[in-house]
N, C-alpha and C positions, 0 to 999 in steps of 0.2 A: 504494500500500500504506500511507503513512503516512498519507495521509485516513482510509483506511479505520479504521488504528486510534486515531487520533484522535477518530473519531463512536464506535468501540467500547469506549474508553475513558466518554465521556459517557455512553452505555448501562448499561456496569456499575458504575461507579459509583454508580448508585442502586438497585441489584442486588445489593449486597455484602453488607448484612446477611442477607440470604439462603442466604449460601454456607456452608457447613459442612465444617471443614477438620480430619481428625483426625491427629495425629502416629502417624507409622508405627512406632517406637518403642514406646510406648504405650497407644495405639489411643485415648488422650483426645483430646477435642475442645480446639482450638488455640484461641489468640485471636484473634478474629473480625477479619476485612481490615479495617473500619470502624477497630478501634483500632492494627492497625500499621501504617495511615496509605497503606498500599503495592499491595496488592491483588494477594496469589497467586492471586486469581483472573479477571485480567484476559487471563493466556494462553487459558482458557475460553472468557471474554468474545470474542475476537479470532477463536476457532476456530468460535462459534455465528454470529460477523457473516457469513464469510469462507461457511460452509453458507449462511446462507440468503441472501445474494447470488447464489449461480449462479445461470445463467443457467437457463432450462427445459428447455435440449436435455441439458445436463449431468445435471439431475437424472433425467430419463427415462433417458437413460443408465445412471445408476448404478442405477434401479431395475430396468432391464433385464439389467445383470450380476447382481445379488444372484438376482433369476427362477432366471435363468442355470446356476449357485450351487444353487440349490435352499434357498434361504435368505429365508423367509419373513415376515412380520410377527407382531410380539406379539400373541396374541390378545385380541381386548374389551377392554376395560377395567386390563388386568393390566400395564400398563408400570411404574407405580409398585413391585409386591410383585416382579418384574422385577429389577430397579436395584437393588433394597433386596438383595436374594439374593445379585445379582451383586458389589453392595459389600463386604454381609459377608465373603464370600471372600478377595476382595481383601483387604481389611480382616486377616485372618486367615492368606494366604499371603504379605505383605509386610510383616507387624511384622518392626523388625529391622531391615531394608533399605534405610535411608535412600529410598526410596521413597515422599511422603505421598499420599494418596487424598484426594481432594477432590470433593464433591458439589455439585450446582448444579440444582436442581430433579431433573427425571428424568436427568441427566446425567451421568457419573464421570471424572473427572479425573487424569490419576494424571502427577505430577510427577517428574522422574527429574534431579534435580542434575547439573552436570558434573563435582563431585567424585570422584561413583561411575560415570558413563560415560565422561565423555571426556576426553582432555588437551588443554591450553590450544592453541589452534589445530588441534585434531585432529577428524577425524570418525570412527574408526575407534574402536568399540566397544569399550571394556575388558574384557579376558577374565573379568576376576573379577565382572563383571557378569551375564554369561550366564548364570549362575543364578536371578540373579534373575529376568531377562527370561521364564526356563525355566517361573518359576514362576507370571507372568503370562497365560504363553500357555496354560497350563494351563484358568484359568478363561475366559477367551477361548473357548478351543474348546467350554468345555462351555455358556457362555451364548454362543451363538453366533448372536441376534437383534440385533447393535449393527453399527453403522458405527465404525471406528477412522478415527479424523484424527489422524495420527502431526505433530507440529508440532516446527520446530527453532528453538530460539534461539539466540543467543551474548551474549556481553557486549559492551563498549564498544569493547575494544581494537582499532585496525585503523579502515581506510575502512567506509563505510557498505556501499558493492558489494560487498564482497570477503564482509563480515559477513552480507549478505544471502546469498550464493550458498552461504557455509558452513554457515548455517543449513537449507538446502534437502539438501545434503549429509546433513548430519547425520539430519535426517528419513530419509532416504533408508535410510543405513545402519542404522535401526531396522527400517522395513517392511518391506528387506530380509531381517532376522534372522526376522521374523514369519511371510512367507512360506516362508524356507527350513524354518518347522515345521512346515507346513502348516496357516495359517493363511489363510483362503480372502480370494484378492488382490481380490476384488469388494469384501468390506469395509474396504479399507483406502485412504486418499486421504493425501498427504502436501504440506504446504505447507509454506514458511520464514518466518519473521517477522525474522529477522535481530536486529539489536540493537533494534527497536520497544518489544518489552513484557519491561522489566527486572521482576524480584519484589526484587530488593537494590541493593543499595547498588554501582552502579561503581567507588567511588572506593575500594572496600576488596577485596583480594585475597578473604578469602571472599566478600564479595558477585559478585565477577565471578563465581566457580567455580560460586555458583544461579545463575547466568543463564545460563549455560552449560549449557544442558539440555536435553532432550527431553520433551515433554509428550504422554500419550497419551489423545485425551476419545473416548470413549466413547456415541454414541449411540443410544437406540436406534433397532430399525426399527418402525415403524408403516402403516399403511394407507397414509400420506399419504408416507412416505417416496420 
């Protein structure tokens, strides 16, 4: 896993100025990864390596449950005005929410700090969260052409294994939440990265609390999917 995110790191990093990250607060566009040095958007980066490495029976797989599902591909050409749709929503049901939304070509990103989900070594989802989550799965269901990769991270604190498996945890108890809404479990895949891809600073208590988060990207489906 740490190769991995170490060649995915290399990748996005020259991919950064690319990214477009607007405060959920807001809804203005943030200052670009390139200048705070750090790359919010390297959980992304990690979550696009991590897809297109499976293997081929995996992706058969998953395109066989989405069938399955009755959960189809974007039509022609429309992935872009897609994403842009599905953004805005977002965009518009998560101001407010410490929640940021983050774009990466056709891709959406949606960052969930541990401030507002989780406590420090926990994975059990903050009640006062739910809402928000509620109001995610809202447009979820209604753009309901993407693959979700629910991704977990933590901070520094703790072994590297223990951090790994809390991370997986973590993912865990989101997809969880998603499906309990009925959220169709064919789109949804969950992976940990553990303490790999920090967005702040370890050495400072709010830095641990963003890395302590859950990251939800958003893919869509296409032909090739």
């Amino acid at each position: 896993m740490k190769n991995l995110f170490i060649i995915t790191c290399l990748i996005t990093a020259s991919a950064l100025s690319g990214c477009t990250t607007f405060d959920a607060y807001t809804g203005e566009e943030k200052v670009s990864n390139t200048a705070k040095g750090a790359g919010i958007g390297a959980g992304i980066g990690a979550v696009l390596a991590y897809v297109k490495n499976k293997d081929e029976s995996s992706k058969k797989r998953r395109k066989q449950m989405l069938q399955g599902a009755g959960i189809g591909a974007i039509a022609g050409g429309g992935v872009g005005y897609y994403m842009d749709s599905q953004e805005a929503e977002l965009r518009k049901q998560l101001r407010g929410s410490g929640v940021s939304v983050e774009r990466d070509g056709d891709n959406i990103n949606l960052i969930m700090p541990g401030n507002i989900t989780f406590a420090s070594d926990g994975q059990d989802i903050n009640s006062s969260f739910y809402n928000v989550l509620d109001s995610v799965i809202l447009v979820l269901q209604e753009f309901n052409k993407t693959v979700i990769v629910v991704a977990g991270y933590t901070d520094s604190t703790g072994a590297n294994a223990y951090n790994q498996a809390l991370s997986e945890r973590r993912a865990d108890s989101v997809a969880q939440y998603l499906m309990s809404r009925k959220v169709a479990p064919a789109r949804i895949e969950t992976i940990g990265f553990g303490e790999d891809a920090p967005i702040a600073d370890n050495a400072t208590a709010a830095g641990r609390s963003l890395n302590r988060r859950v990251e939800l990207s958003l893919l869509p489906i296409t032909e090739g999917t």
